[in-house]
N, C-alpha and C positions, 0 to 999 in steps of 0.2 A: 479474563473476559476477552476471547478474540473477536476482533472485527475482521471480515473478511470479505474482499473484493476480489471477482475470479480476474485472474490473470495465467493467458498462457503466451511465450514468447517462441516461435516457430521460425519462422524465413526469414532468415536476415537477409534485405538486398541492399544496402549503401548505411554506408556509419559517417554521422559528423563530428567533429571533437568533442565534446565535453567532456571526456576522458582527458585528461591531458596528459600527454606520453612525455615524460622526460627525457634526456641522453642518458646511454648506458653510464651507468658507472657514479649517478651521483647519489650522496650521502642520505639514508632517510632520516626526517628530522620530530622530533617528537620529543612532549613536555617531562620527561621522564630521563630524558639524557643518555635512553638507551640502555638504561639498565631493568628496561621490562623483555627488549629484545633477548637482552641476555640473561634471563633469568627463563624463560622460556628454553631458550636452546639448552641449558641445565638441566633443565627438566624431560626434554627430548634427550637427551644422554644419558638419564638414569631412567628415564620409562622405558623407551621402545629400543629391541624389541620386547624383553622379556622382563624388565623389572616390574612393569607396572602389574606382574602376577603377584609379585614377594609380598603377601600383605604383609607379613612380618617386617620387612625392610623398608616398607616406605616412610614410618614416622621419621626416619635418620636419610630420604631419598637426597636431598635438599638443604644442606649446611646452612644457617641461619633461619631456615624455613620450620614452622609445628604444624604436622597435620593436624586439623582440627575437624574434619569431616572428610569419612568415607562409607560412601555407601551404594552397594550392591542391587542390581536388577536382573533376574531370572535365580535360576537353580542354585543353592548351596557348592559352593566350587564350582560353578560352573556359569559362573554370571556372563549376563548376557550386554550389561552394562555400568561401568564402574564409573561413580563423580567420587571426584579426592577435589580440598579445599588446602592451600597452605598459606598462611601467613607469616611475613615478616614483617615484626611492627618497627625494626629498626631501619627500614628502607621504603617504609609504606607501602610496600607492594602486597597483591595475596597474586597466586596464582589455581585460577578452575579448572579442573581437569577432566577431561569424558572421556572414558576409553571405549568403543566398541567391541566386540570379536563374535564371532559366531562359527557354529563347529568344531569350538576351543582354538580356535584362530585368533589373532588380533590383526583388526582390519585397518582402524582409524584411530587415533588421535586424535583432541581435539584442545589446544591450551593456550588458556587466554590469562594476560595479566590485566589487575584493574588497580585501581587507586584503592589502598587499603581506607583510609580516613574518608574519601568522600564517596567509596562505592562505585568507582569513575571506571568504564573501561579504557585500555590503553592499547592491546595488541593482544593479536589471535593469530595463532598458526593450526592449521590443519595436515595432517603427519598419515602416513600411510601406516602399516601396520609394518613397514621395514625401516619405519624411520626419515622416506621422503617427504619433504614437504610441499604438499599440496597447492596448498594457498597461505597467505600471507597478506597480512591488512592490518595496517595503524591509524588512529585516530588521533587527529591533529587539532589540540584546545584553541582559544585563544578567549581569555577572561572568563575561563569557566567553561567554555560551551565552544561544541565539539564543530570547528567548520571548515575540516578538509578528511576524506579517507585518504591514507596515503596505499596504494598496489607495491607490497616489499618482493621483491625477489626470494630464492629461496635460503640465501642465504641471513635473512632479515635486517639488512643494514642496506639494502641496495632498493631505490623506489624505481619502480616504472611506470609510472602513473599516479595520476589522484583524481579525485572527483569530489566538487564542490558538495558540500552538507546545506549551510545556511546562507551561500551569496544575497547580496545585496539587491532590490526589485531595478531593473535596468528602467529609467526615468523613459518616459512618450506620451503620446498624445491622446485621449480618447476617440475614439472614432463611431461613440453612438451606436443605437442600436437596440434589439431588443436582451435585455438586461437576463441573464442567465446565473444566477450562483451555483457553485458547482463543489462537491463536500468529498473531498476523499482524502488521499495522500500528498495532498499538492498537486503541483504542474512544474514542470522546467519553465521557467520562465524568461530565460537566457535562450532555448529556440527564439530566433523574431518570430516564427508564425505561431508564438504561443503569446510574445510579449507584446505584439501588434494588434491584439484582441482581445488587452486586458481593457475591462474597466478603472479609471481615472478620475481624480478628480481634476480642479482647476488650475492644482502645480504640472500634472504631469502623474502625480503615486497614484499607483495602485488602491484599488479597493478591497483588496486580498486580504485575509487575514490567518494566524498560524494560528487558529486554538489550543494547538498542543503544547507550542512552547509559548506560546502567549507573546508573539512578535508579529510585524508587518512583512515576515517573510514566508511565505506558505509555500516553503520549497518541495519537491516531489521529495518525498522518503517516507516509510511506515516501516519504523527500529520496532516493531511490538515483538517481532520472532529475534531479531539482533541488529544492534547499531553498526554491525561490520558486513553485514548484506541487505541493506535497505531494500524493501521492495518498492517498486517505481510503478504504480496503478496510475496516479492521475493522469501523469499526462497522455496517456494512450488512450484513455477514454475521454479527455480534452479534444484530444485530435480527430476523434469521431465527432464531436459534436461540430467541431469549428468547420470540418468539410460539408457536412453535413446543411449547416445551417448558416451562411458566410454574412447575417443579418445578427449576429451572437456577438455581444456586449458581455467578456467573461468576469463573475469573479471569483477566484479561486478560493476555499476554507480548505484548511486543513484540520481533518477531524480532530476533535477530542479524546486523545483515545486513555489520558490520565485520570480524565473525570468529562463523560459524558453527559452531568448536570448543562456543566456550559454551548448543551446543543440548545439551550434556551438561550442565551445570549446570541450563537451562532442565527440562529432564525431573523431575530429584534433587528440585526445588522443584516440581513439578507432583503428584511422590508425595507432599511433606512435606504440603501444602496437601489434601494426602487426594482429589486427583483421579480419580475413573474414568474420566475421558475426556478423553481430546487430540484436540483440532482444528487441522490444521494444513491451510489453505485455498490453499499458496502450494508453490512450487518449483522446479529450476533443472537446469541438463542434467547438472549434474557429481555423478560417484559421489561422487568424493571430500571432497566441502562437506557431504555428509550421512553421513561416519563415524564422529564422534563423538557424531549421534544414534542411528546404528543401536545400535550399542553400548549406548548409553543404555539406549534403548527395550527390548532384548533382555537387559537386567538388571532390568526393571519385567514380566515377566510377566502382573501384573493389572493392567494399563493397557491400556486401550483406544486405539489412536492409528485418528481416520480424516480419511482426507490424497485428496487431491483427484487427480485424474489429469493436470489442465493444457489448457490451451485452444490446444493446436497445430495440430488440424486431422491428425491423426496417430495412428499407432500405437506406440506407446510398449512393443508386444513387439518391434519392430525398431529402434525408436529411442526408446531409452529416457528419462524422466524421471524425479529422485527427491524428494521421498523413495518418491514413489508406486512405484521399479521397486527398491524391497530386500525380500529374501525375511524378512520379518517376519509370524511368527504371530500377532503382538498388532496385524494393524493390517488397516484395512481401506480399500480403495481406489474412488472412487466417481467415476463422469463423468455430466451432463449429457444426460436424454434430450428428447427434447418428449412432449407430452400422451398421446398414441401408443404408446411406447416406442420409438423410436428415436433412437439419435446427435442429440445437437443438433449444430447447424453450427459446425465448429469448436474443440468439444470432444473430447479425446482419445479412445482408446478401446483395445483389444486384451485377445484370448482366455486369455490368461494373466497379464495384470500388472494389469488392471482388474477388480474383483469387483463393483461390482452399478452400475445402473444408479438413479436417480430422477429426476423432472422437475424441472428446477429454472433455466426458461426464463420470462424476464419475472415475475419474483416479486416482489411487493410487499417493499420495507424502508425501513429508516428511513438519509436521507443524514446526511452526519457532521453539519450543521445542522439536524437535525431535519422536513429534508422527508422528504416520503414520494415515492418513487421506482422504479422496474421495473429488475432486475438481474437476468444471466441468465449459466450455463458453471458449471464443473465447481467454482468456488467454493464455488457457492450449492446445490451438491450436498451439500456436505459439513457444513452445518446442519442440514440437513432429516433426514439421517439421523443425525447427532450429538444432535438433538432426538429423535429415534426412541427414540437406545439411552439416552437419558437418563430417558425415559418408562418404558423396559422396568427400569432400574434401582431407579426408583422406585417398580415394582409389586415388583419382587426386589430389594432392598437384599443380599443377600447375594451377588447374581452377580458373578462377575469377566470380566474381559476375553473369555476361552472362553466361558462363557455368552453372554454378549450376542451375541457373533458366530455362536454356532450359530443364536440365536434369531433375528438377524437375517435369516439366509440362509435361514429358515426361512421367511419373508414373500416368498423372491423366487420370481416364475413368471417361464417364459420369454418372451423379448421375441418381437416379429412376427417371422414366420420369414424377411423381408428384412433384419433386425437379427442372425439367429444366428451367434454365434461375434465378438459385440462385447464381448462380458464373459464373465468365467467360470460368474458366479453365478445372474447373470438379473436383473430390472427388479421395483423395488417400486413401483406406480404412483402409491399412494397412503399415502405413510410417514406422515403425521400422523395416519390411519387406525390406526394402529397402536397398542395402547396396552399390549398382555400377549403 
């Protein structure tokens, strides 16, 4: 079941640490003692270049290793993508393997060791099809749960980096304001201009919550394609909202992406937390993954939910996506135009399940390290006018959900008349314009 929030990373102009670059030369360190490193480079010496063809020879590639799965994608002899499984129960380790090739080439590697007993990964190298290694990346436990990537050299014992998984929520102050809950991958919340904006209670914590791993830490990362290249969504569409709206009282959720039941709990805590507004940037084809928010949603009346359309490149009144296609009065539905008003490339669209349109094509935000970066699609719609109704709130403290969406639709004209019949409601071209 993917959930998916468009994200595209372009110009990078200034990076601030949260990479943390180590001195050359020191040791990487990992709950495995190293011998998943090395079990890996093994594996790189009897795959590439030309073993991992021998199917005959691989059950014996791997001395204490049994192949226990191999199996083939494209043509008979001439597969176009090989996964091989090997276990060693005497070491606990298994090691996955994905070979590419195309043109009878082999191109990439790809071999990751995991924890054989608890299914854990541990280290991934990515190997060219001569044997270089590409990239390299370990994951750093501590009491079960994974909270450092370690950046290995390519020799895989040498770290240059790491980057925080589950840090700690940096203690401060409320600062009031209109109350915005915000649903995706997390936030860096180690930026001050992200930790400055959180909502707080009366110690100083956070009102953030991780529904994923079910903690008080809803750091930026979405492992659903791999734990060893997080994709970093939230805080880039945080950082639209926060410039956007400088009246935004944040609280961060991190989706559910294990069991999307507890987007009903997510909601309960969105009301307790005194939210008027849900942002929910991200989505997936299945009605059914989003029942237990409908529900939710249509027991909060005065909540505001506005949820993005999705970047299919489609119409989503014939092929639907949700949460964007549930017939919800509290919620509003937004896609991606350019400067113009029309469809951006790629972003969803249709005359009845899509309600307004704004630009939100190459938009300056903040990367989850603190660069500043161009991000564009129906995500980064969904700030620009979250920031809108957050403005109109805080000239009306007393509107609820109805209000804001009248008054929303009250800013939209129609788009070029080569765009009619892309939205219901029509194009607001300039929402930060917007301030009553």
């Amino acid at each position: 079941m993917p959930l998916r929030g468009h994200l595209t990373t372009q110009t990078v102009r200034a990076v601030a640490a949260v990479l943390i670059l180590l001195p050359a030369g020191v040791p990487a360190l990992a709950e495995d003692g190293g011998e998943a490193r090395a079990a890996i480079l093994a594996g790189a010496e009897q795959f590439c270049p030309e073993g991992i063809e021998k199917s005959a020879a691989l059950a014996q590639a791997l001395p204490g290793y049994v192949l226990t799965e191999l199996e083939d994608a494209g043509p008979p002899e001439q597969w176009l993508r090989r996964r091989l499984r090997f276990e060693n129960a005497g070491s606990d380790l298994a090691l996955d393997v994905m070979a590419y090739r195309s043109g009878g080439v082999l191109h990439r590697i790809d071999i990751e060791a995991r924890a054989l007993a608890a299914d854990r990964p541990l280290t991934l190298a990515i190997l060219r099809g001569d044997c270089t290694v590409l990239q390299a990346r370990a994951l750093l436990y501590e009491a079960g749960s994974a909270q450092e990537l370690a950046i290995l050299a390519g020799n895989l014992e040498t770290e240059v980096g790491r980057e925080p998984l589950n840090p700690p929520v940096p203690p401060g102050v409320d600062v009031g304001g209109v109350t915005v809950a915000h649903v995706d991958s997390g936030v860096n919340y180690l930026l001050p201009r992200i930790a400055s904006r959180l909502a707080r209670d009366a110690k100083g914590r956070s009102l953030g919550y991780d529904f994923w791993d079910l903690d008080d830490r809803p750091f930026d990362g979405d492992i659903g394609r791999s734990p060893f290249f997080p994709q970093r969504h939230g805080t880039r569409v945080a950082s639209l909202l926060l410039r956007e709206a400088p009246q935004v009282r944040l609280v961060p959720y991190r989706y559910p992406r294990p069991d999307l039941g507890r987007m009903a709990e997510l909601v309960a805590a969105a009301a307790s937390a005194d939210a008027a507004i849900v942002l929910i940037p991200l989505g997936s084809t299945k009605r059914a993954d989003w029942e237990a928010f409908e529900a939710a949603a249509r027991a909060q009346p005065d909540l505001l939910f506005i949820v993005s359309a999705g970047n299919d490149g489609r119409d989503i009144d014939a092929r639907p996506v949700y949460p964007a296609g549930l017939p919800l009065d509290n919620m509003i539905v937004v896609t991606s135009s350019d400067q113009a008003g029309y469809p951006a490339p790629g972003s969803n669209w249709g005359a009845l399940s899509v309600d307004l349109m704004v630009p939100a094509e190459l938009q300056s935000v903040t990367g989850f390290t603190g660069e500043t970066v161009e991000a564009s699609g129906s995500s980064f719609a969904v700030p620009r006018l979250g920031a809108l109704a957050a403005r109109l709130k805080a000239a009306h403290p007393g509107w609820r959900a109805a209000d804001l969406k009248r008054a929303i639709f009250a800013h939209a004209v129609p788009p070029p008349p080569e765009a009619s019949g892309a939205v219901a409601r029509g194009w607001i071209p300039q929402p930060d314009a917007v301030r009553n």
